[in-house]
NULUMFI-92332 format. One record per residue (C-alpha): residue number from 0; x, y, z; chain; residue in three letters. Coordinates in nm, 4 decimals, decimal comma, padded with zeros to 6 digits. Layout:
N
rec k=NUM; X=X; Y=Y; Z=Z; c=A; r=ALA
...
END
This chain:
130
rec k=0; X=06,9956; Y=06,1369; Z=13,5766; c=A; r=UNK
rec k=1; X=06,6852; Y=06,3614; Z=13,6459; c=A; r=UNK
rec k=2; X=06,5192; Y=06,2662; Z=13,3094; c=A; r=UNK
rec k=3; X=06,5727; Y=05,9041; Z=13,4587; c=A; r=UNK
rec k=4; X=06,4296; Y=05,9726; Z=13,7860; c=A; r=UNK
rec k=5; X=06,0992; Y=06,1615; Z=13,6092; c=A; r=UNK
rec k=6; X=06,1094; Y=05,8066; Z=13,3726; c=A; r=UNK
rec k=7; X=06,0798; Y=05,6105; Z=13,6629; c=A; r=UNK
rec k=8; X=05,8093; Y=05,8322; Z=13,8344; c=A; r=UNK
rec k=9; X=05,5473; Y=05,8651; Z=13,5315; c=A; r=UNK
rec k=10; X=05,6662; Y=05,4639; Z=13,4630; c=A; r=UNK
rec k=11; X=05,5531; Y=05,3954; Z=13,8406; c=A; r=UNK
rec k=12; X=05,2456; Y=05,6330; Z=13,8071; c=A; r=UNK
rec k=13; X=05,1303; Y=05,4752; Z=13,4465; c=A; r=UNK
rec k=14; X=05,2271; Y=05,0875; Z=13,5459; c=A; r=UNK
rec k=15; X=05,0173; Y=05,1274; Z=13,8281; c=A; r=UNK
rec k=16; X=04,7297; Y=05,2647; Z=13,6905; c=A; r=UNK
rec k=17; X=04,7161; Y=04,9724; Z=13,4422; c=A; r=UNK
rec k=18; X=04,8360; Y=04,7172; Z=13,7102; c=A; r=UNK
rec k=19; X=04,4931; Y=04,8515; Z=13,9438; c=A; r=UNK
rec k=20; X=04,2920; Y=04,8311; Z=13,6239; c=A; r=UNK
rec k=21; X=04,3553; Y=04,4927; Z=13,5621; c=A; r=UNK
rec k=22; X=04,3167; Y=04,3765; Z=13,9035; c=A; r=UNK
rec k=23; X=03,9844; Y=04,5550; Z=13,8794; c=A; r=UNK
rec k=24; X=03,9372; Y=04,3095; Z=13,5881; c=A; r=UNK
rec k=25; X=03,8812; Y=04,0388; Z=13,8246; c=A; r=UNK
rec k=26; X=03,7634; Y=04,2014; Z=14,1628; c=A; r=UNK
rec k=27; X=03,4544; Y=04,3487; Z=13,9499; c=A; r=UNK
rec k=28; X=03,4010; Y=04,0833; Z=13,7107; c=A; r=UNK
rec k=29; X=03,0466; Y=04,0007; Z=13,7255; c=A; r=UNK
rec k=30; X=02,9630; Y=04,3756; Z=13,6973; c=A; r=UNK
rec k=31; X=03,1923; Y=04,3938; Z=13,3856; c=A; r=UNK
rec k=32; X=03,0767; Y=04,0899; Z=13,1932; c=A; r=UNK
rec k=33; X=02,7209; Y=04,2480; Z=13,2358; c=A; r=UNK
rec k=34; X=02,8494; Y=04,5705; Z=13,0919; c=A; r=UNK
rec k=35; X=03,0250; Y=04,3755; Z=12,8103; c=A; r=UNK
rec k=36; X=02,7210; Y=04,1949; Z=12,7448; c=A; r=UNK
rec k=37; X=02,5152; Y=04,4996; Z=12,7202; c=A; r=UNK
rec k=38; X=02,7562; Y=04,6272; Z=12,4514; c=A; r=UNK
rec k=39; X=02,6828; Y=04,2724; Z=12,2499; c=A; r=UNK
rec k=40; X=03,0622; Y=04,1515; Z=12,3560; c=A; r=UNK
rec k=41; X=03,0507; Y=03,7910; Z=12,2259; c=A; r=UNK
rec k=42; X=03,1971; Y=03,5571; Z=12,4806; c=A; r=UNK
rec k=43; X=03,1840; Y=03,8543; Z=12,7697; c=A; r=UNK
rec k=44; X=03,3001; Y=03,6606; Z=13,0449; c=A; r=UNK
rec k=45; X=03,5883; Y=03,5397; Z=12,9004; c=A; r=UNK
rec k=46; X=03,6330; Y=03,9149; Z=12,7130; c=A; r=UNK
rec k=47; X=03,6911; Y=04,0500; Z=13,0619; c=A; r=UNK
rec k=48; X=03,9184; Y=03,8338; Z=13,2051; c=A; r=UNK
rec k=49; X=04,1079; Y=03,8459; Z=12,9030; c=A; r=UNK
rec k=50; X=04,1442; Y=04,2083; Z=12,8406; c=A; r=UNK
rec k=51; X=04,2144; Y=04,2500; Z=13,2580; c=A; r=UNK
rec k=52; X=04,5295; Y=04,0135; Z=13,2003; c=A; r=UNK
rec k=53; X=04,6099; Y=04,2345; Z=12,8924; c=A; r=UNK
rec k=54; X=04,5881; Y=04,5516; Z=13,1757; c=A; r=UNK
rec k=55; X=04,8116; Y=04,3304; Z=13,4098; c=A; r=UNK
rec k=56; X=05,1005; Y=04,2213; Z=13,1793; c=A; r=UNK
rec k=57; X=05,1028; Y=04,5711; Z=13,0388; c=A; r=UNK
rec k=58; X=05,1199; Y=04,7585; Z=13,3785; c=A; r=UNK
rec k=59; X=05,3572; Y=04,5031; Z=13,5222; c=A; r=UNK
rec k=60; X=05,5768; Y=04,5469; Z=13,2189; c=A; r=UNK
rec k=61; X=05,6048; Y=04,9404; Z=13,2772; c=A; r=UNK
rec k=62; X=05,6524; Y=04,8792; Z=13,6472; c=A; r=UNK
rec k=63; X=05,9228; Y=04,6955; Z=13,5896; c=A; r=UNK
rec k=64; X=06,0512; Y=04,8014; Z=13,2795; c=A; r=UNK
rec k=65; X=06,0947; Y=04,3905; Z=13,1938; c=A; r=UNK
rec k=66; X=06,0334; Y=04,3418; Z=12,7814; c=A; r=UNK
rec k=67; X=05,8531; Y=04,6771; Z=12,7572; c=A; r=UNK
rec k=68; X=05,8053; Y=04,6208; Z=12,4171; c=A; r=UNK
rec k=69; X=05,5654; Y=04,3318; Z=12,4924; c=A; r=UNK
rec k=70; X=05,3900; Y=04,5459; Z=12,7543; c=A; r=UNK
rec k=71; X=05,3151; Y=04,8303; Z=12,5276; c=A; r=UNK
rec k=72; X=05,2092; Y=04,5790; Z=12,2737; c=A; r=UNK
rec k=73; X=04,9451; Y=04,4475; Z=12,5592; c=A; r=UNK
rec k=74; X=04,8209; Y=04,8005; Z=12,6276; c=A; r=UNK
rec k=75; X=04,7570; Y=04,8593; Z=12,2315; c=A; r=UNK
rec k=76; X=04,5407; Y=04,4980; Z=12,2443; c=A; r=UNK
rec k=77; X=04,3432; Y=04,6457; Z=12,5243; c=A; r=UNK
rec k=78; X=04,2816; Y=04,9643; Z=12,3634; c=A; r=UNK
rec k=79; X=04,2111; Y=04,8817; Z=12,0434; c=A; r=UNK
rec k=80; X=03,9624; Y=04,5729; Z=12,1209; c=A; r=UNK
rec k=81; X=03,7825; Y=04,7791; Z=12,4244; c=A; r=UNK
rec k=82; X=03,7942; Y=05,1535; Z=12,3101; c=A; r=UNK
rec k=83; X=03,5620; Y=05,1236; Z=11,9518; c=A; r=UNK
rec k=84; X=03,3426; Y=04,8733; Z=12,1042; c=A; r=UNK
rec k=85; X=03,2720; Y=04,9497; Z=12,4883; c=A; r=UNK
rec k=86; X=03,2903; Y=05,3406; Z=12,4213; c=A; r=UNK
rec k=87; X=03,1097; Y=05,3814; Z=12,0463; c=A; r=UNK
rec k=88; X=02,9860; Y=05,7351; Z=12,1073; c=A; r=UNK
rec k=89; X=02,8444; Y=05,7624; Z=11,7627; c=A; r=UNK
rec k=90; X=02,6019; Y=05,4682; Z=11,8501; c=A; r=UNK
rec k=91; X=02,4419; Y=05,5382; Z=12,1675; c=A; r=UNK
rec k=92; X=02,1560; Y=05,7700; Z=12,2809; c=A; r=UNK
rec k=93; X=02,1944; Y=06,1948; Z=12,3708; c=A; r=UNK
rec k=94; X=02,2391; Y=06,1091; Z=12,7255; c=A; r=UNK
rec k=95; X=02,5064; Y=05,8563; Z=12,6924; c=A; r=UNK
rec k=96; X=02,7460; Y=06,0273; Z=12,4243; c=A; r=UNK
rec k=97; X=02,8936; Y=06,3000; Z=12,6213; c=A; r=UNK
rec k=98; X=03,0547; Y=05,9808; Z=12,8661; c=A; r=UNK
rec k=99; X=03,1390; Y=05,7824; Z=12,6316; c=A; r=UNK
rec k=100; X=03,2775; Y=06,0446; Z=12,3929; c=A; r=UNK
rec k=101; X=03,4944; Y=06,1098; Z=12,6981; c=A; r=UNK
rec k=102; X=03,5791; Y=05,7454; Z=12,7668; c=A; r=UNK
rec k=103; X=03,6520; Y=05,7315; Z=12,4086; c=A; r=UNK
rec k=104; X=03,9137; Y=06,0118; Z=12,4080; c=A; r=UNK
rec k=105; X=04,0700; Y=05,9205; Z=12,7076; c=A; r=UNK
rec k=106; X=04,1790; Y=05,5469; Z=12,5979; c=A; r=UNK
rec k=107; X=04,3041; Y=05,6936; Z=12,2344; c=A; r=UNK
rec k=108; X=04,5151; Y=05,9469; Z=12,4261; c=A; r=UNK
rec k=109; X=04,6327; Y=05,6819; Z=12,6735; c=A; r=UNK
rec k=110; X=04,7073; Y=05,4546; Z=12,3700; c=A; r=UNK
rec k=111; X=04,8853; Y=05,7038; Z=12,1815; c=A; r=UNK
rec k=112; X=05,1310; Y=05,7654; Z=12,5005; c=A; r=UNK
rec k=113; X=05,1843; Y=05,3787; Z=12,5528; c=A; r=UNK
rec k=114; X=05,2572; Y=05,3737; Z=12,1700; c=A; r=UNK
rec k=115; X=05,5713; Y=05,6891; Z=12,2377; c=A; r=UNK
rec k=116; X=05,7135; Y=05,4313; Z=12,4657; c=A; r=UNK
rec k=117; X=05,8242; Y=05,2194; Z=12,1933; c=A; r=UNK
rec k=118; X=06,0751; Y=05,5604; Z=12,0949; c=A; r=UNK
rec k=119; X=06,2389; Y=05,5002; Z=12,4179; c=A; r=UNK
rec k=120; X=06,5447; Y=05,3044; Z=12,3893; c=A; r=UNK
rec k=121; X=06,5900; Y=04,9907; Z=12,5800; c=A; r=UNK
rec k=122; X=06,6772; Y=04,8618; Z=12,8150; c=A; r=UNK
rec k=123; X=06,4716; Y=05,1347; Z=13,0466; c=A; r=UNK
rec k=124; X=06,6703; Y=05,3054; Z=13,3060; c=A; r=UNK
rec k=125; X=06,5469; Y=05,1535; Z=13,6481; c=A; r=UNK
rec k=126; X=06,4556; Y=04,8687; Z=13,5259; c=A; r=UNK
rec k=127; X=06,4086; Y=04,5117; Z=13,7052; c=A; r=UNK
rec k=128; X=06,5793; Y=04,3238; Z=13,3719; c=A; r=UNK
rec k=129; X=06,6259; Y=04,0008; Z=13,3151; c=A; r=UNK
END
């Protein structure tokens, strides 16, 4: 029952992250599409509002622990269309590598925890089901 209880925290604590990331999608999207355009993104606009809904079904999916499978599967999208083009450390200038080395790291560490989820058996304890 503790292990379940610590589940349910770092669930809360990671759904939420990913839930305020994709909300951040669309509260900052003009300043995002600019960034994605500045990294080439074809169709920006649309790149960001797609990628914040990938964020949103992801996080809302670990909230609730509803088809987690599917969530997981929408953080892994994210991650692996944003992390080798928005954070290409080997293709920018001195003074940007160092942050987006950093940016870089961070997403392939948060992708390879989403991916450990899939070792948890379903359905998750806590969860909203349906």
């Amino acid at each position: 029952m503790v292990y379940d209880l610590l589940f349910l925290v770092g669930r809360l604590v990671a759904g939420s992250y990913y839930v305020m990331s994709g909300a951040n999608h669309f509260m900052k999207w003009d300043m995002l599409t600019g960034y994605a355009k500045s990294k080439d993104v074809p169709l920006a606009k649309w790149a960001v509002l797609f990628s914040g809904l990938l964020l949103l079904l992801g996080g809302a999916s670990i909230l609730t622990g509803v088809y987690p499978q599917i969530g997981v599967l929408c953080i892994a999208v994210f991650f692996l269309g944003v992390t080798f083009k928005m954070h290409n450390f080997w293709a920018v200038d001195k003074e940007e590598q160092m942050a987006q080395k950093i940016n870089f790291m961070k997403n392939m560490a948060l992708l390879g925890s989403a991916l450990m989820w899939l070792a948890i058996q379903t359905p998750w304890p806590f969860n909203l089901g349906l």
